[in-house]
C-alpha positions in Angstrom: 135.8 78.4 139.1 134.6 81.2 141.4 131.0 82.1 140.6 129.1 85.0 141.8 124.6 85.4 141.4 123.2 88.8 141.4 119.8 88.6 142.6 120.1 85.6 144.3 117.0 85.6 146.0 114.9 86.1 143.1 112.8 83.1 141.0 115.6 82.6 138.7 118.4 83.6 140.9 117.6 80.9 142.8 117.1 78.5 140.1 120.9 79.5 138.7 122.0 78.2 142.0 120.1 75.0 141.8 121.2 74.5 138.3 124.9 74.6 139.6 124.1 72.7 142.0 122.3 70.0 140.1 124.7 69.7 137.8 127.6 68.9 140.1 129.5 71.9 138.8 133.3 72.3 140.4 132.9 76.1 142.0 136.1 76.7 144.0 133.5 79.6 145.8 130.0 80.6 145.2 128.9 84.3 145.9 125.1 85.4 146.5 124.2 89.3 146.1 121.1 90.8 147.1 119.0 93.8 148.1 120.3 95.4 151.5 117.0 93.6 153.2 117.9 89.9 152.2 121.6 90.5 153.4 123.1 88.4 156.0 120.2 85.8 155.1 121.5 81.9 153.9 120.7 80.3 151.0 121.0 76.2 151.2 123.6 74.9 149.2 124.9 71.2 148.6 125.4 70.0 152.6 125.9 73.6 153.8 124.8 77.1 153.3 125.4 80.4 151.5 124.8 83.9 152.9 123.6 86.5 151.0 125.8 89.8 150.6 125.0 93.4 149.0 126.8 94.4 146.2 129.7 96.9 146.9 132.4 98.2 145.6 135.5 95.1 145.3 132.6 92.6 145.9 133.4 90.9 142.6 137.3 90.9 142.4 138.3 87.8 142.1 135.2 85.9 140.5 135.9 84.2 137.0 131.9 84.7 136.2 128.7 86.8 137.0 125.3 86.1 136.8 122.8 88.5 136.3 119.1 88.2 137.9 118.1 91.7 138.6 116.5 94.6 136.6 117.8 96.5 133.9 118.6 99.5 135.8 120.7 97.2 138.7 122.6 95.8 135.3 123.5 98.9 134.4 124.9 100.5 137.5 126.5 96.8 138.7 128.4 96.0 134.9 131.2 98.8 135.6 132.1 96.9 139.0 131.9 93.5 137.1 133.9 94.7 134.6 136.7 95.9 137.1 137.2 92.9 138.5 137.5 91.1 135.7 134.5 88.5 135.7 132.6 87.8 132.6 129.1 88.7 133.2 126.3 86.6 131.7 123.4 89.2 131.9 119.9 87.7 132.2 118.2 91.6 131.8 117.3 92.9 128.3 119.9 96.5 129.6 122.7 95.2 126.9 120.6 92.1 124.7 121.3 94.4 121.5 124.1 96.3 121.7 126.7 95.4 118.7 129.5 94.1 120.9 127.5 92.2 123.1 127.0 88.9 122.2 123.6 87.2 122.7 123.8 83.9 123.3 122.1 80.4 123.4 124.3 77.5 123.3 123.0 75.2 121.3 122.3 78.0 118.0 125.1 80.1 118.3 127.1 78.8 121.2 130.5 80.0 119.4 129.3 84.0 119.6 130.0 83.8 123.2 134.0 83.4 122.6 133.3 86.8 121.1 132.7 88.6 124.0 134.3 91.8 126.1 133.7 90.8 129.5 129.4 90.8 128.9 127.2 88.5 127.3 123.4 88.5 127.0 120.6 85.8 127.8 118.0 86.1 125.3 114.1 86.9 126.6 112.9 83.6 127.6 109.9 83.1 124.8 112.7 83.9 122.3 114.8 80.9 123.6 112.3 78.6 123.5 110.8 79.8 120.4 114.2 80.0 118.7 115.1 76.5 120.1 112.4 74.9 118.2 113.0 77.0 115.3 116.8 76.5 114.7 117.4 72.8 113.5 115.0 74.6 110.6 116.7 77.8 109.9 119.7 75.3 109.3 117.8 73.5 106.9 116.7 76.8 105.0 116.6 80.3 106.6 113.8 81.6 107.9 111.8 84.3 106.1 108.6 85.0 108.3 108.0 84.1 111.8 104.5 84.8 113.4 104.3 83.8 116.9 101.6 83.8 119.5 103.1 83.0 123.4 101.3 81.8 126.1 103.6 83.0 129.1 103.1 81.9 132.7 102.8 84.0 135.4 106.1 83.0 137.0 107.6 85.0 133.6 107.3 88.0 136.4 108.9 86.5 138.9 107.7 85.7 142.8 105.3 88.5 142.8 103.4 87.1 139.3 103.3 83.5 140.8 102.2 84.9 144.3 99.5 87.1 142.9 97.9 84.0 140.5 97.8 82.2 143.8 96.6 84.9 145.7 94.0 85.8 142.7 92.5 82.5 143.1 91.9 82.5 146.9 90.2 85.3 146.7 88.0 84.3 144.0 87.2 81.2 146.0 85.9 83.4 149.6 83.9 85.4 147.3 86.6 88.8 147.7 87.2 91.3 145.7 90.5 91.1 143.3 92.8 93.6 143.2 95.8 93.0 140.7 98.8 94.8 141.4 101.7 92.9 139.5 99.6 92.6 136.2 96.8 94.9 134.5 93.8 93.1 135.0 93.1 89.9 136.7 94.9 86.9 135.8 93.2 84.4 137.5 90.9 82.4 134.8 92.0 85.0 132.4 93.8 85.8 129.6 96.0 89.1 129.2 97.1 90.0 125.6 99.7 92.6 127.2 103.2 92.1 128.3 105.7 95.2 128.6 104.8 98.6 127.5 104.3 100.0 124.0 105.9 100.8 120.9 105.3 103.6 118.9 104.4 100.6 116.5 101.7 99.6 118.3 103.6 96.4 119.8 104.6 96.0 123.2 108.2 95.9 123.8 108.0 92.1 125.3 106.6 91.4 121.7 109.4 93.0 119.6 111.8 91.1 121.5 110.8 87.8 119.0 111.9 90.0 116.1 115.0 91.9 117.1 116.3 89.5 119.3 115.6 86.3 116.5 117.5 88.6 114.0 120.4 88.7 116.5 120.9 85.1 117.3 120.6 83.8 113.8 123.0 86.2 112.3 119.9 87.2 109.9 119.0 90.9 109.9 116.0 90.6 107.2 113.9 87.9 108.9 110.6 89.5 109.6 108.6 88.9 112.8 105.2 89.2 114.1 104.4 88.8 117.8 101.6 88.7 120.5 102.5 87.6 123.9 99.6 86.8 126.6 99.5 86.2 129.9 98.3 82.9 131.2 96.9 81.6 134.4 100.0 78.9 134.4 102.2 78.9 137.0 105.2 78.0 134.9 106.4 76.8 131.6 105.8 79.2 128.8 104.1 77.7 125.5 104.7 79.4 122.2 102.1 78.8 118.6 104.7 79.5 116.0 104.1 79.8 112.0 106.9 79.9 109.6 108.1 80.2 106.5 111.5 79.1 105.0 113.2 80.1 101.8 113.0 77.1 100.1 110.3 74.7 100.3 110.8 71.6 103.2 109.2 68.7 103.3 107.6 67.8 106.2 109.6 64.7 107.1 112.8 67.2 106.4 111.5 69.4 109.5 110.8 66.4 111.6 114.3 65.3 111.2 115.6 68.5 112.2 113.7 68.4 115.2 114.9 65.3 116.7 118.6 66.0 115.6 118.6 69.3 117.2 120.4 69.2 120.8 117.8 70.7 123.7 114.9 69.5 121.8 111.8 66.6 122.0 110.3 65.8 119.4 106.3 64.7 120.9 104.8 63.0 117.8 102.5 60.7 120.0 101.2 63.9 122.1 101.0 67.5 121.9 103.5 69.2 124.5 102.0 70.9 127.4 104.0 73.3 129.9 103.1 71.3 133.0 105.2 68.3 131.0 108.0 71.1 130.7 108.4 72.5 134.2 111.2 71.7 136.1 113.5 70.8 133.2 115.8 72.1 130.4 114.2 71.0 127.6 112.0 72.4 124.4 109.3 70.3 123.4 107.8 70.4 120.2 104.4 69.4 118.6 101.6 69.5 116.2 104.0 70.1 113.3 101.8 70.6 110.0 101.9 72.6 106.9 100.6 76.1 107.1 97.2 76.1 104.8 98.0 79.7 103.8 101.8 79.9 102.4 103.5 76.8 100.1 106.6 77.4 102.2 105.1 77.6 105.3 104.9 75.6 108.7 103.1 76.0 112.2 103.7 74.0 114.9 103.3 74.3 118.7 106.0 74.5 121.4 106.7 74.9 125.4 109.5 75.4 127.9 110.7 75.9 131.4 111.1 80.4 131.0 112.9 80.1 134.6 114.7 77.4 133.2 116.0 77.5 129.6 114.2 80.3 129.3 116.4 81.8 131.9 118.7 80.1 134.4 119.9 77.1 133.3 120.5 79.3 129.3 122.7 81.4 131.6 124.7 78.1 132.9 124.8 77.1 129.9 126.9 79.8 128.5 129.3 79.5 131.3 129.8 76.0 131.1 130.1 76.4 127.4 132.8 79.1 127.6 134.8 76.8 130.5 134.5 74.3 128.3 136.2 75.8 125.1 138.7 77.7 127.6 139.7 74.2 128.6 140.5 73.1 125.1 142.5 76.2 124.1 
């Protein structure tokens, strides 16, 4: 395998490599693409080092995969180059998450929709993953009807800048200075923010309606209504997710809890309630504080959290290529 990263130097860019790395996966050649002001700069990798290159034109020929770290406007202009050279490119950016012929993709729900793909495929928002990860040993069960979900999201969910300003934040706070957010619209430091992305016409932000249209993608179910509010936390990382739902046939509760500890990427915490500093630094979803919703016979809440750089991110996007090598090598 030859594997190229596109913003290498970013949180998750960085974590993609360490995922590769961790996992001992056989890359012929790694390449690492950056902005022009992180070129020519190394990367440590395994017992050596990788240098960081801009992205050009012919930069990809020759790579079997990309993987995408950057912004949605980077996607966009770097996709036709990708597609030139033939890689498949597994996008982390929300640029292509729901166009029709782009698959969107997390393993362990709907692994097989990436063998459906034309040289692109999507990585889910991170609350979606984690939320839908906990969610799909249900759905299989009996679909889902109604999903109302509340996310705590750390602040590494915005990358360096988000975990650099928390930290920052609190120093401040501790001399007795003045704050002075710039990555976030207040202060996040001992603060809660009920404001992630920008608005919808709806009056939801765009971060928000990614649990609906996104959810409806994955689980091949265009009718399952959503309601979503994401906050910002003062975590540094590990999103957590409050989650009630509502199936179309009525579950028992020792019928969910089954699902849950049968479905791969999950834990199942029945002697704890999850928190996201248990999450961090793994691939995991752990799920908790399953109980029957007091306000719908069909209905469910429980309480989940995950690693957003991780699963919620990175390691989904390693996933999907190890997935795909791995059905490639069966064919």
């Amino acid at each position: 395998m030859k594997i190229g990263i596109i913003g290498a130097t970013g949180a998750v860019g960085r974590q993609m490599l360490e995922c590769i790395e961790e996992r001992k996966i056989s890359a012929e050649e790694i390449r690492l693409f950056a902005s022009e002001r992180s070129a020519g700069k190394t990367i440590p990798y395994k017992d050596g080092v990788l240098t960081i290159q801009t992205v050009k034109e012919g930069c990809f020929d020759g790579l079997d995969y990309v993987l995408g770290a950057v912004s949605n406007a980077l996607s966009k202009q770097y996709r036709p180059l990708i597609k030139a050279a033939g890689a498949v490119y597994i996008d982390n950016s929300s640029a292509f998450r729901l166009e029709d012929d782009v698959p969107l993709v997390v393993p362990e729900i709907n692994g097989e929709d990436a063998l459906k793909h034309n040289g692109i495929i999507a990585n889910p928002n991170c609350s979606t993953i984690i939320t839908y990860m906990a969610l799909a040993g249900i759905h299989k069960l009996s679909p889902l009807r109604k999903v109302t979900a509340t996310t705590f999201q750390a602040v590494s969910g915005a990358g360096i800048p988000g975990l650099n300003e928390l930290t920052e934040e609190i120093r401040a706070i501790e001399k007795g200075e003045e704050v002075s957010p710039s990555v976030f619209p207040a202060q996040i430091a001992y603060n809660c923010i009920a404001e992630i992305g920008s608005y919808t016409e709806n009056g939801y932000t765009t971060e928000e309606m990614k649990m609906q249209n996104e959810g409806r993608k994955i689980l091949h179910d265009p009718s399952l209504q959503v309601t979503c509010t994401c906050v910002r936390v003062p975590v540094y990382r590990s999103h957590s997710i409050s989650v009630v739902f509502e199936t179309e046939d009525l579950l028992a509760q020792e019928d969910i809890l089954q699902a849950l500890k049968e479905q791969e990427g999950v834990v199942l915490c029945e002697d704890h309630v999850p928190t996201p500093l248990e999450t961090s630094n793994q691939d995991l979803v752990y799920v908790g504080r399953i109980r029957k919703d007091l306000t719908s016979e069909k209905g469910f809440a429980l309480w989940c959290c995950g690693d957003q750089i991780r699963k919620g991110a990175a390691s989904n996007a390693v996933d999907i290529m190890e997935y795909l090598e791995k059905q490639n090598n069966m064919i």
